[in-house]
LOVEX-507544 format. One record per residue (C-alpha): residue number from 1; x, y, z. Coordinates in nm, 3 decimals, padded with zeros to 5 digits. Layout:
BEGIN
+-----+---------+---------+---------+
: num :      xx :      yy :      zz :
+-----+---------+---------+---------+
: NUM :       X :       Y :       Z :
...
+-----+---------+---------+---------+
END
This chain:
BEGIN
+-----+---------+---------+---------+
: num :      xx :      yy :      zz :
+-----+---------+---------+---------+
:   1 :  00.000 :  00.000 :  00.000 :
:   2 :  00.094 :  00.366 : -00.049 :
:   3 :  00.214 :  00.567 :  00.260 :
:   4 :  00.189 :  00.893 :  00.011 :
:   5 : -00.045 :  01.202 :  00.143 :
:   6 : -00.329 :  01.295 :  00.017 :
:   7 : -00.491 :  01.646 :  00.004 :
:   8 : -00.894 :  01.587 :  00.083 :
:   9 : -01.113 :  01.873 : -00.077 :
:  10 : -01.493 :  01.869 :  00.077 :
:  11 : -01.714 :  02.169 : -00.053 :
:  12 : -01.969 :  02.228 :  00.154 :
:  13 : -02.326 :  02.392 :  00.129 :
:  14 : -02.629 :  02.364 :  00.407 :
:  15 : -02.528 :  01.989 :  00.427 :
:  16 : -02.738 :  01.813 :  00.745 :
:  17 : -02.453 :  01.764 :  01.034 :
:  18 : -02.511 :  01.381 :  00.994 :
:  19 : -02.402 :  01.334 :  00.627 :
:  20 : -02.136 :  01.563 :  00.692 :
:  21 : -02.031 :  01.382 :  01.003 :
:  22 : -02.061 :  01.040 :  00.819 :
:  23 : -01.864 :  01.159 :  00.506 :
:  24 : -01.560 :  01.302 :  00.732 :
:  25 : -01.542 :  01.003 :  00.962 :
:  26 : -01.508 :  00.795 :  00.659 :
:  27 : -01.229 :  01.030 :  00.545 :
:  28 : -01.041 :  01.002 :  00.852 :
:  29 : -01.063 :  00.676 :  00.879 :
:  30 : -00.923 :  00.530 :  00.540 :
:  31 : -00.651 :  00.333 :  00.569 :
:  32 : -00.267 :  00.344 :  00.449 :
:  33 : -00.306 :  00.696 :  00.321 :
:  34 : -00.263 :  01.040 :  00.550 :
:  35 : -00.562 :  01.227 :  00.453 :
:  36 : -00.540 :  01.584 :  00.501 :
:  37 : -00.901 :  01.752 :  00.486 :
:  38 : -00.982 :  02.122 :  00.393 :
:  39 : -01.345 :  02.177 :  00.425 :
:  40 : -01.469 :  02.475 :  00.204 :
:  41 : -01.810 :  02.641 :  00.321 :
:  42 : -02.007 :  02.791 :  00.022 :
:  43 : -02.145 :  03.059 :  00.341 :
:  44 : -02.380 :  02.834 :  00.511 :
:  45 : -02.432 :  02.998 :  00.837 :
:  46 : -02.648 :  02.719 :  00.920 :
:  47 : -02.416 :  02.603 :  01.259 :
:  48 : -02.272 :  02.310 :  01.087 :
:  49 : -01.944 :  02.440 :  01.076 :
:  50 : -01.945 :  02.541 :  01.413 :
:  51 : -02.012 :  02.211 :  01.500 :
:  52 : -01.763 :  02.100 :  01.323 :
:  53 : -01.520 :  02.283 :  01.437 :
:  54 : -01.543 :  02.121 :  01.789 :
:  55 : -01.580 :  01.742 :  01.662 :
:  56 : -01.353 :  01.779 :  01.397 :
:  57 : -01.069 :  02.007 :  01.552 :
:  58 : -00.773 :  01.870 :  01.315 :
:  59 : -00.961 :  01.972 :  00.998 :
:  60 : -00.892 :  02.300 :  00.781 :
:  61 : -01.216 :  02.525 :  00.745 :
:  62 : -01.196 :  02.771 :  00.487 :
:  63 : -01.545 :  02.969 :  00.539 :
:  64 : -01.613 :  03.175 :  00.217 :
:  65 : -01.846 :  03.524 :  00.245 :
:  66 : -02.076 :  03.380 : -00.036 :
:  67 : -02.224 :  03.087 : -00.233 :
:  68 : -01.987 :  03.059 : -00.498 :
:  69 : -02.071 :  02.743 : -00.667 :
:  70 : -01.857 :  02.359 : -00.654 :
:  71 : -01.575 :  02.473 : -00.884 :
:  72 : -01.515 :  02.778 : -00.711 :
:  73 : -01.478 :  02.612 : -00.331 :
:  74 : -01.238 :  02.348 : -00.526 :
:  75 : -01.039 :  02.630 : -00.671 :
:  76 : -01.001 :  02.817 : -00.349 :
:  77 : -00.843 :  02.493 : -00.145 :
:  78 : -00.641 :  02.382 : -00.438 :
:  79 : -00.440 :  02.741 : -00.353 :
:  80 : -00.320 :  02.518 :  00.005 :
:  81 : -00.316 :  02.233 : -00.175 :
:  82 :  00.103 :  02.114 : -00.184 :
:  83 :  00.034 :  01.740 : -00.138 :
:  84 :  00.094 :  01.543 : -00.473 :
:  85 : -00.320 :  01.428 : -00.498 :
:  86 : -00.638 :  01.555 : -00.478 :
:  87 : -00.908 :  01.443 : -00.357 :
:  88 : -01.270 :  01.543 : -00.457 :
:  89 : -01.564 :  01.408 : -00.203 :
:  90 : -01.928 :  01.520 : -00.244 :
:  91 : -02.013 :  01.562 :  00.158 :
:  92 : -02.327 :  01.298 :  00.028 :
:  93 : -02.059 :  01.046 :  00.011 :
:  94 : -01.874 :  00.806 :  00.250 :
:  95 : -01.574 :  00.603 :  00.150 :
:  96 : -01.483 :  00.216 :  00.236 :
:  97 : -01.172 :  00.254 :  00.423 :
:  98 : -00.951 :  00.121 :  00.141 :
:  99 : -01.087 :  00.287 : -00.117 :
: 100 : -00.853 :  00.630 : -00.133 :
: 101 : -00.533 :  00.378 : -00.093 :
: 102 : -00.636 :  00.193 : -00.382 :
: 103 : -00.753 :  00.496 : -00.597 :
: 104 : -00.384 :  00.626 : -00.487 :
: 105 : -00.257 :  00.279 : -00.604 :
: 106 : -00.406 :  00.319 : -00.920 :
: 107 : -00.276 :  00.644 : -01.025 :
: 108 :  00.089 :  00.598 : -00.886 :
: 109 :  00.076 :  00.297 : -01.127 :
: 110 : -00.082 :  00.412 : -01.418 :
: 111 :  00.183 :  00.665 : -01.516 :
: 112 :  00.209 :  01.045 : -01.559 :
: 113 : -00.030 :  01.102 : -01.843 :
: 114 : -00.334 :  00.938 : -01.612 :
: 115 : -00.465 :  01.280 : -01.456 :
: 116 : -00.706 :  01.097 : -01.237 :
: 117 : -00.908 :  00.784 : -01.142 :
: 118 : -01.275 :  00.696 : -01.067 :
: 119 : -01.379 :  00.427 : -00.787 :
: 120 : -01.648 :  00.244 : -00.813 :
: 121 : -01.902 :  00.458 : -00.664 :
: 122 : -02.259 :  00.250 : -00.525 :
: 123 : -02.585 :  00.377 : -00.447 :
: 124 : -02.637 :  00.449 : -00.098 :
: 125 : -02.996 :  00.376 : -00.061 :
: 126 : -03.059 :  00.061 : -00.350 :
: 127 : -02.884 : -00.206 : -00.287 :
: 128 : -02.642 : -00.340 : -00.555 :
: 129 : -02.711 : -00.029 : -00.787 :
: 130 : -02.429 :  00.108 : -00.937 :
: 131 : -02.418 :  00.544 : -00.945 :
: 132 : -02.103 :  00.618 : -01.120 :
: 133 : -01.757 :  00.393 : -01.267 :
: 134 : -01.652 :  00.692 : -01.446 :
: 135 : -01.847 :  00.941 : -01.669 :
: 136 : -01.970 :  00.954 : -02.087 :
: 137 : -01.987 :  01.237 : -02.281 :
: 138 : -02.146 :  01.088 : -02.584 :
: 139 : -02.147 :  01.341 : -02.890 :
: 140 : -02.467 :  01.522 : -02.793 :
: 141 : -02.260 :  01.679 : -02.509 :
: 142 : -02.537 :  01.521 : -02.284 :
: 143 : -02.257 :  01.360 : -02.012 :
: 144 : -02.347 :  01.109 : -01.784 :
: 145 : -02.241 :  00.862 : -01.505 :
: 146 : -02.150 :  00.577 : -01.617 :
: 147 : -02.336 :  00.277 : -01.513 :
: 148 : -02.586 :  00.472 : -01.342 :
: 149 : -02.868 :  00.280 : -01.254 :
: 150 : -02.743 : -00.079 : -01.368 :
: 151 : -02.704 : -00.382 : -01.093 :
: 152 : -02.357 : -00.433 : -01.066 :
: 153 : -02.302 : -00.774 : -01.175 :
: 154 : -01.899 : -00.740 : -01.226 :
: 155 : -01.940 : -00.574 : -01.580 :
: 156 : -01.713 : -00.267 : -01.461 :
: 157 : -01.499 : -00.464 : -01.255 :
: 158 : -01.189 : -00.450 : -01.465 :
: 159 : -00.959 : -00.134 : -01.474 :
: 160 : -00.975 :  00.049 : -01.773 :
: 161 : -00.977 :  00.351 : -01.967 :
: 162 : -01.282 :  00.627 : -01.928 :
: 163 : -01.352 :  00.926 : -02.062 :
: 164 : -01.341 :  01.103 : -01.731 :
: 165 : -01.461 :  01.129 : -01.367 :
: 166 : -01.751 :  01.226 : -01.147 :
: 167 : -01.611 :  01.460 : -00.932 :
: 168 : -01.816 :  01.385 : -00.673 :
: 169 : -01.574 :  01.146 : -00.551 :
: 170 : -01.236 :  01.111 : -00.770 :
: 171 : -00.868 :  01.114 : -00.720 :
: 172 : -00.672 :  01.372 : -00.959 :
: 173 : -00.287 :  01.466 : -00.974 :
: 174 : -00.267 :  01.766 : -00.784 :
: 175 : -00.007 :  02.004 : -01.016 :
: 176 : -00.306 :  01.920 : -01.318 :
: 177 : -00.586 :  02.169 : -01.125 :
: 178 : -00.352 :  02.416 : -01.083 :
: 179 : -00.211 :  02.725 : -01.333 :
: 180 :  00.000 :  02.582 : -01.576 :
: 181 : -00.169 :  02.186 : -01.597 :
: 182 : -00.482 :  02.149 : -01.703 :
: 183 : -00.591 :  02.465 : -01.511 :
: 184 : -00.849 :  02.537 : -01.176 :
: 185 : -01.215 :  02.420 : -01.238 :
: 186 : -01.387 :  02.642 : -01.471 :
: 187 : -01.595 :  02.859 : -01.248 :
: 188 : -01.870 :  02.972 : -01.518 :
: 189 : -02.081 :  02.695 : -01.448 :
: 190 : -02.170 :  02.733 : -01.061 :
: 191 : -02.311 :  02.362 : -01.037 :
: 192 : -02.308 :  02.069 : -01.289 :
: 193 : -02.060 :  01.986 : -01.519 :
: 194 : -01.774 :  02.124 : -01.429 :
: 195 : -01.611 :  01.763 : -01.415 :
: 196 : -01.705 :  01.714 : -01.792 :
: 197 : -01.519 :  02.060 : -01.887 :
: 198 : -01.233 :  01.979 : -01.712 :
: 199 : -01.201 :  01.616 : -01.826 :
: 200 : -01.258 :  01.721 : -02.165 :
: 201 : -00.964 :  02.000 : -02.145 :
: 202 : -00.770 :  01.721 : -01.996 :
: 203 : -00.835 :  01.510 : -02.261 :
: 204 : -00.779 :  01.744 : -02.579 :
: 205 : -00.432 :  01.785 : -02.375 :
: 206 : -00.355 :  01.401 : -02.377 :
: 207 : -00.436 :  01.293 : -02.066 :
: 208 : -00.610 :  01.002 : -01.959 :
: 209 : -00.844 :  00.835 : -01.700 :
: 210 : -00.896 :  00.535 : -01.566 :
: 211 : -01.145 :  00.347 : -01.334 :
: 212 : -01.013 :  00.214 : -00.984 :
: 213 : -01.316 : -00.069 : -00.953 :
: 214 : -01.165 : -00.196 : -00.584 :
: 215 : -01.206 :  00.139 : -00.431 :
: 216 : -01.566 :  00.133 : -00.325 :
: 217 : -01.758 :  00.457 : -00.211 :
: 218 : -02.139 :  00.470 : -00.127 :
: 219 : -02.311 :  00.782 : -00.203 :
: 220 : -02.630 :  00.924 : -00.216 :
: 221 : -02.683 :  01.072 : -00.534 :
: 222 : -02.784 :  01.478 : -00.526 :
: 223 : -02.829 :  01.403 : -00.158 :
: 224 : -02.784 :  01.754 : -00.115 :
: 225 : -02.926 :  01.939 : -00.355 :
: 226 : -03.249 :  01.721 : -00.356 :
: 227 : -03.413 :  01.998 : -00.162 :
: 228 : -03.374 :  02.239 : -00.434 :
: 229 : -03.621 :  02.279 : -00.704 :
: 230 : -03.676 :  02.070 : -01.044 :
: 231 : -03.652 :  02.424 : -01.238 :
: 232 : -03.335 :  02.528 : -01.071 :
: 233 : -03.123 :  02.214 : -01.132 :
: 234 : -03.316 :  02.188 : -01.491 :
: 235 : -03.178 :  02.522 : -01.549 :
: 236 : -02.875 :  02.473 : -01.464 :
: 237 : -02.796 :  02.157 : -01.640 :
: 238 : -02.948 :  02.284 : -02.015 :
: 239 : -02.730 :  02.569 : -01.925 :
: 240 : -02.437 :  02.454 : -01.874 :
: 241 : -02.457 :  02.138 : -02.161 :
: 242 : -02.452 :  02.443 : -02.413 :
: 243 : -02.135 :  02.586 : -02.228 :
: 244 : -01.977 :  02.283 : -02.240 :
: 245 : -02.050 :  02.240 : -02.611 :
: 246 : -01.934 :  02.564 : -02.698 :
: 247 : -01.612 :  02.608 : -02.475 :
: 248 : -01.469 :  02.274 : -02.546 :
: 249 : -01.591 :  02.080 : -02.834 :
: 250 : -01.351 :  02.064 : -03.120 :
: 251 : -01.593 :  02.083 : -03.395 :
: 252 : -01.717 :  02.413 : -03.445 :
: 253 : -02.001 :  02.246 : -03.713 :
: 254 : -02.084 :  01.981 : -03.426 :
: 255 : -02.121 :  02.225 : -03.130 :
: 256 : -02.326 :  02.456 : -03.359 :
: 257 : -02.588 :  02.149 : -03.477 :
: 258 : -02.592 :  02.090 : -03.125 :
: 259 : -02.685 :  02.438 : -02.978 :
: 260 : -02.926 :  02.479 : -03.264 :
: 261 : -03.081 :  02.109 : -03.185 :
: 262 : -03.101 :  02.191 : -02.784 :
: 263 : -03.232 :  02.554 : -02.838 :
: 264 : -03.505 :  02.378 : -03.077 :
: 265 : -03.608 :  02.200 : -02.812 :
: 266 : -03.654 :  02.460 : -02.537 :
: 267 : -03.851 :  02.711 : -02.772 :
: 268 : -04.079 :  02.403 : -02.837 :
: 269 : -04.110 :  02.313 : -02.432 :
: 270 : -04.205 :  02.699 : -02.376 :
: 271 : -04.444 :  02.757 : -02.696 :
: 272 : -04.591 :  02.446 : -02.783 :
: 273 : -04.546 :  02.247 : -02.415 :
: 274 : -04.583 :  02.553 : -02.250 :
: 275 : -04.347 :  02.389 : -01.989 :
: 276 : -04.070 :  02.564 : -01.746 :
: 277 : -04.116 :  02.894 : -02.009 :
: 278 : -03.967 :  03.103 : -01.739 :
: 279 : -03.648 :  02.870 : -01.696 :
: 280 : -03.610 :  02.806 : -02.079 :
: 281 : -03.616 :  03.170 : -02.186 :
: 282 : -03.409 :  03.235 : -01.903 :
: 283 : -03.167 :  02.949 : -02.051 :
: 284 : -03.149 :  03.128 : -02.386 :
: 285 : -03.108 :  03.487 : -02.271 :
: 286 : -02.822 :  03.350 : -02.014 :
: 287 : -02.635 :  03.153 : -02.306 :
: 288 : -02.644 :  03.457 : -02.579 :
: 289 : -02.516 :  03.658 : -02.298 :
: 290 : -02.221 :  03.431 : -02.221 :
: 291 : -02.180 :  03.329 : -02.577 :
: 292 : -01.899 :  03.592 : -02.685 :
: 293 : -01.709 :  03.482 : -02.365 :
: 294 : -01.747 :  03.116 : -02.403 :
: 295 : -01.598 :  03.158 : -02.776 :
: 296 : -01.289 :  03.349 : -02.629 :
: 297 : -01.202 :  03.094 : -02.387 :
: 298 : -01.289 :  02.787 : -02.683 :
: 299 : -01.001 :  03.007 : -02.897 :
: 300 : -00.773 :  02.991 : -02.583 :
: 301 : -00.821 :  02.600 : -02.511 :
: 302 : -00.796 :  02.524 : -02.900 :
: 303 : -00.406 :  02.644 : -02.868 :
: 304 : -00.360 :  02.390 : -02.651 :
: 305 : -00.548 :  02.120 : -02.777 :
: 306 : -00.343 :  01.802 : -02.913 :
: 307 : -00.632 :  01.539 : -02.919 :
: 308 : -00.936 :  01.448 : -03.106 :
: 309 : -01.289 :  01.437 : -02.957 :
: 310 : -01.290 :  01.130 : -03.121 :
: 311 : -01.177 :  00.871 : -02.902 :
: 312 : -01.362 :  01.089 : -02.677 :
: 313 : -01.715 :  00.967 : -02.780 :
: 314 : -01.587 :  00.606 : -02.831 :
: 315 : -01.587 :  00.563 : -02.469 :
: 316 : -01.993 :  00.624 : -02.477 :
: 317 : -02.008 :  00.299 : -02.698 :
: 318 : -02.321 :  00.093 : -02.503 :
: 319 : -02.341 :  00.286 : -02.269 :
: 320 : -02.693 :  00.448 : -02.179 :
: 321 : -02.835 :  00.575 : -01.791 :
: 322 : -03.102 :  00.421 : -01.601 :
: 323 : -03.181 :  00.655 : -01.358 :
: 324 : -03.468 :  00.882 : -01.268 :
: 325 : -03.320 :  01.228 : -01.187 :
: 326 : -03.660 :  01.327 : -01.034 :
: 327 : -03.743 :  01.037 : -00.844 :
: 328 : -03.380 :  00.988 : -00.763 :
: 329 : -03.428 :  00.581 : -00.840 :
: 330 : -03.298 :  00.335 : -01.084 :
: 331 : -03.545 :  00.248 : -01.334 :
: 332 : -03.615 : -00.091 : -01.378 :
: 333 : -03.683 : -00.246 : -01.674 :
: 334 : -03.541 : -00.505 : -01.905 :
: 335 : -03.371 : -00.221 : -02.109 :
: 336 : -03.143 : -00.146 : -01.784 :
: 337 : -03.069 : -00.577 : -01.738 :
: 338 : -03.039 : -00.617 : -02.057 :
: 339 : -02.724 : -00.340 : -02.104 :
: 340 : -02.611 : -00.497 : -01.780 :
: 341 : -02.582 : -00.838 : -01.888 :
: 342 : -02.434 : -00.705 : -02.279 :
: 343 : -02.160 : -00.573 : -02.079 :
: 344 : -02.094 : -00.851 : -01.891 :
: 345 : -02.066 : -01.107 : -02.132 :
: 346 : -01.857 : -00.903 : -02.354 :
: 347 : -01.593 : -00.903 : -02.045 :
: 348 : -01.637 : -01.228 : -01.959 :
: 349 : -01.782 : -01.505 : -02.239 :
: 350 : -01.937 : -01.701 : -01.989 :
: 351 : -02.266 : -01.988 : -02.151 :
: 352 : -02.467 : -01.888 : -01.786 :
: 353 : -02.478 : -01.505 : -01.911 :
: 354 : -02.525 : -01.601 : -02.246 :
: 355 : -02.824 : -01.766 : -02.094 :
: 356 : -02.993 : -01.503 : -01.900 :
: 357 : -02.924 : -01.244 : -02.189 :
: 358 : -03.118 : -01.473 : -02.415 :
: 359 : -03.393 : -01.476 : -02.209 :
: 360 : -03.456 : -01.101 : -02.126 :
: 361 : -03.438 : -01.066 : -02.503 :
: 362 : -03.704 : -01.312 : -02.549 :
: 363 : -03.933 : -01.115 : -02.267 :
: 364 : -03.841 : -00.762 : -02.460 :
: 365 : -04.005 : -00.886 : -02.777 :
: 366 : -04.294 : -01.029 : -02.599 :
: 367 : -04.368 : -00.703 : -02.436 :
: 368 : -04.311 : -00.442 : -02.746 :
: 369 : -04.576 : -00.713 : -02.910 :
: 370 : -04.805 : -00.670 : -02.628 :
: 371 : -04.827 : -01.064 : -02.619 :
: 372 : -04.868 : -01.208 : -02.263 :
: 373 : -04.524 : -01.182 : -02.197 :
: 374 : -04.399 : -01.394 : -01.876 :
: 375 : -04.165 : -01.573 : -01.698 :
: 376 : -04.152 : -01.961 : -01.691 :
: 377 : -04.057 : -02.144 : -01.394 :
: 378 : -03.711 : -02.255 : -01.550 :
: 379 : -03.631 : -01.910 : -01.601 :
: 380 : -03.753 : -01.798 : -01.287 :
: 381 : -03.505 : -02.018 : -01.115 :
: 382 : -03.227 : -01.879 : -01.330 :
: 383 : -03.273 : -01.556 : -01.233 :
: 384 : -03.294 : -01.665 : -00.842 :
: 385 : -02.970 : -01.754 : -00.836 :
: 386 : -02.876 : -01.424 : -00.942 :
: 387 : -02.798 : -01.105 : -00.733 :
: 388 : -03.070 : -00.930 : -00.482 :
: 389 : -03.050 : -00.615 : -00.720 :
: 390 : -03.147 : -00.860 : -01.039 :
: 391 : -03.404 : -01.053 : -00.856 :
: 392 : -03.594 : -00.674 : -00.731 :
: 393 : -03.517 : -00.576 : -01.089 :
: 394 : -03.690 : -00.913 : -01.226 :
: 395 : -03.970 : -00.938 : -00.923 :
: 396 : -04.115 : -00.592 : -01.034 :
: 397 : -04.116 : -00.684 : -01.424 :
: 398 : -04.355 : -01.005 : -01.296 :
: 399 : -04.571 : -00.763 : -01.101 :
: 400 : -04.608 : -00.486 : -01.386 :
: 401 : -04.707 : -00.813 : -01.621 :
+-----+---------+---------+---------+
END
C-alpha cells in the first residue's frame, strides 16, 4: 500500500450535520493513506461548521463570504493544496476505508499522463445499484455517469480507460488543477458539469483516466441538492450542456448542430409544451449573454489542444443511464438488465450469461408485441440464483405483467 499524502477537498453547502459527520469520519478513517481535509463552506451559516469545528478540531475550514458554486470552493483549497493528490468528495458520500489507498494505487501505477481515477461509486440507498464507474460524454454533449442505474453484476470490474470522472468522488494529480496543468475548475458553471469541462480539457491535452473498480464509495446521489427545485437544477444543467459544447468541443459544425438542436427544443417546451417557459427563456437569454465569452475561452483552449474528440465519444459505446433524476431511483426495466448483462458477457464469455441475456431478449419482444409476456418457472429459477439487485429488478417486471 501507499504511505503517500493525500490532500482531501470537501465543498460544503447547508449539508445536514449527519451526512457531513458520516462523510468526514469515513475520510479520517481510510486506511494506508494520510488524509489531510480542507473543508470549504459555500457561506452556510447554518451552525454546521461550528459544529464542526469542535468534533472535527484537526480539519482546515476555509469559510467563504458567499455561495460561490462547486468549482469555485475546489479552486479556493487547491491554492493550500502542496500534497501530490487531490481528492474530490461530495459531503453525500462516504468512503470504504480502502478505497482512497487503492484509488492512490491506481494512479501511482498508471503513469504520468493518467490525470485521475474513478472508484467504483454504489448507491447508498438501492442495494447493488451502481451510481457512477466513471463518466460519458457521448457526442450530444449530454454527459453522464456511467453505469448509473445498472445492478452491478462485475461488468465494470476491470480497470480500464474512461472518458473522465464524477467529481463527486475522484482522485486527480494535484499540479493538473492548478495554473499551468490542465488549469483550476472552470468557475462559469456554478453547479453541474464542471467535471465534464475539465475532463474534456484534460483530454484534448492528452491525458487520460482510468477506473479504480476496488475502491468502493457509497453515495447518495444529489443528496444535497435534492431539496432544491426541479426548475433550478433543470436550469442549470441545459445551461451549462450548451457551455460545455461551446467552450470545449472541437468541432465548431458539431457544437453549432448541437446548440441549434437543444435551443429547438426549449422554444418548443415553452411555446408548444408551454413547460418551465420562465427557466427556458431564461436558458437562452443567459447563453447569448455568455456566448462571446465562451468563444474566447474555446479560442484559448484550441491552442492547446493536441487530441481528437474522437476517441472521446468512443468511450460512450453501449453505454446508456437508467436513472430517474426526479425520483432519484434506478429504473427498472429489461432495457437497464439487458445493457447490464451485454456488458458482462462481452468481459467475460461465460454460456450462464449467455443464458440469461437470451432470455430477457425473449421477454423484450414479448412485451413491445403486447403478447402475454412472462416468466416460466425454469427461467424464474435462473434468475434466483442471481444477485438481490437482479431478482428486485426481475420481481417488479412479474408484477407490472
Amino acid at each position: 500500500m501507499s504511505s503517500q499524502s493525500v490532500a482531501c477537498i470537501i465543498v460544503n453547502y447547508h449539508s445536514p450535520y449527519e451526512m457531513l459527520r458520516q462523510c468526514l469520519d469515513s475520510v479520517l478513517n481510510s486506511l494506508d493513506v494520510d488524509c489531510n481535509i480542507i473543508l470549504v463552506d459555500n457561506n452556510s451559516r447554518d451552525g454546521v461548521i461550528e459544529q464542526v469545528k469542535v468534533d472535527f478540531p484537526d480539519v482546515r475550514i476555509m469559510e467563504l463570504e458567499e455561495n460561490a458554486g462547486f468549482a469555485a470552493g475546489v479552486n479556493s483549497a487547491m491554492k493550500a493544496v502542496r500534497e501530490p493528490y487531490a481528492l474530490l468528495l461530495n459531503t453525500d458520500a462516504i468512503l470504504t476505508d480502502t478505497a482512497v489507498s487503492r484509488m492512490v494505487n491506481a494512479l501511482e501505477a498508471a503513469g504520468d499522463d493518467c490525470a485521475g481515477v474513478a472508484p467504483k461509486m454504489m448507491s447508498s440507498v438501492h442495494k447493488g445499484v451502481i451510481d457512477a464507474i466513471g463518466t460519458v460524454m457521448p457526442r450530444d454533449g449530454a454527459s453522464f455517469n456511467r453505469g448509473i442505474g445498472q445492478c452491478d453484476l462485475g461488468q465494470y470490474d476491470q480497470a480500464e480507460e474512461v472518458f473522465g470522472t464524477c467529481f463527486g468522488v475522484t482522485l486527480l494529480r494535484a499540479v493538473l488543477l492548478k495554473s499551468g496543468g490542465v488549469g483550476p475548475l472552470h468557475e462559469g458553471y456554478f453547479l453541474y458539469f464542471e467535471d465534464s469541462d475539465w475532463c474534456m480539457r484534460a483530454r484534448s491535452q492528452g491525458y487520460r483516466f482510468l477506473t479504480a473498480p476496488d475502491a468502493v464509495v457509497y453515495h447518495l446521489h444529489s443528496g444535497v441538492t435534492r431539496h432544491e427545485t426541479l426548475s433550478f437544477k433543470y436550469r442549470l444543467i441545459e445551461l451549462n450542456t450548451l457551455k460545455i459544447v461551446v467552450r470545449t468541443f472541437e468541432s465548431p459544425l458539431l457544437a453549432a448542430r448541437i446548440i441549434c438542436s437543444r435551443s429547438t427544443r426549449l422554444l418548443a417546451r415553452t411555446f408548444i409544451r408551454r413547460k418551465f417557459i420562465r427557466e427556458n427563456l431564461s436558458i437562452i437569454a443567459s447563453f447569448l449573454i455568455a456566448l462571446p465569452g465562451l468563444i474566447s475561452e474555446r479560442r484559448q483552449l484550441i491552442r492547446r489542444r493536441s487530441v481528437s474528440d474522437r476517441e472521446t465519444f468512443n468511450y460512450a459505446a453501449g453505454e446508456e443511464a437508467f436513472f430517474d433524476t426526479v425520483d432519484y431511483r434506478p429504473q427498472r426495466h429489461l432495457d437497464s438488465l439487458i445493457t447490464s448483462y451485454q456488458l458482462l458477457l462481452s468481459k467475460e464469455k461465460d454460456p450462464a450469461t449467455k443464458k440469461i441475456l437470451t432470455a430477457l431478449y425473449k421477454l423484450k419482444v414479448e412485451s413491445s408485441q403486447e403478447r402475454n409476456a412472462s416468466i416460466d418457472d425454469e427461467t424464474l429459477k435462473m434468475f434466483t440464483r442471481e444477485t438481490e439487485c437482479v431478482r428486485n429488478f426481475i420481481q417488479q417486471y412479474v408484477a407490472m405483467n
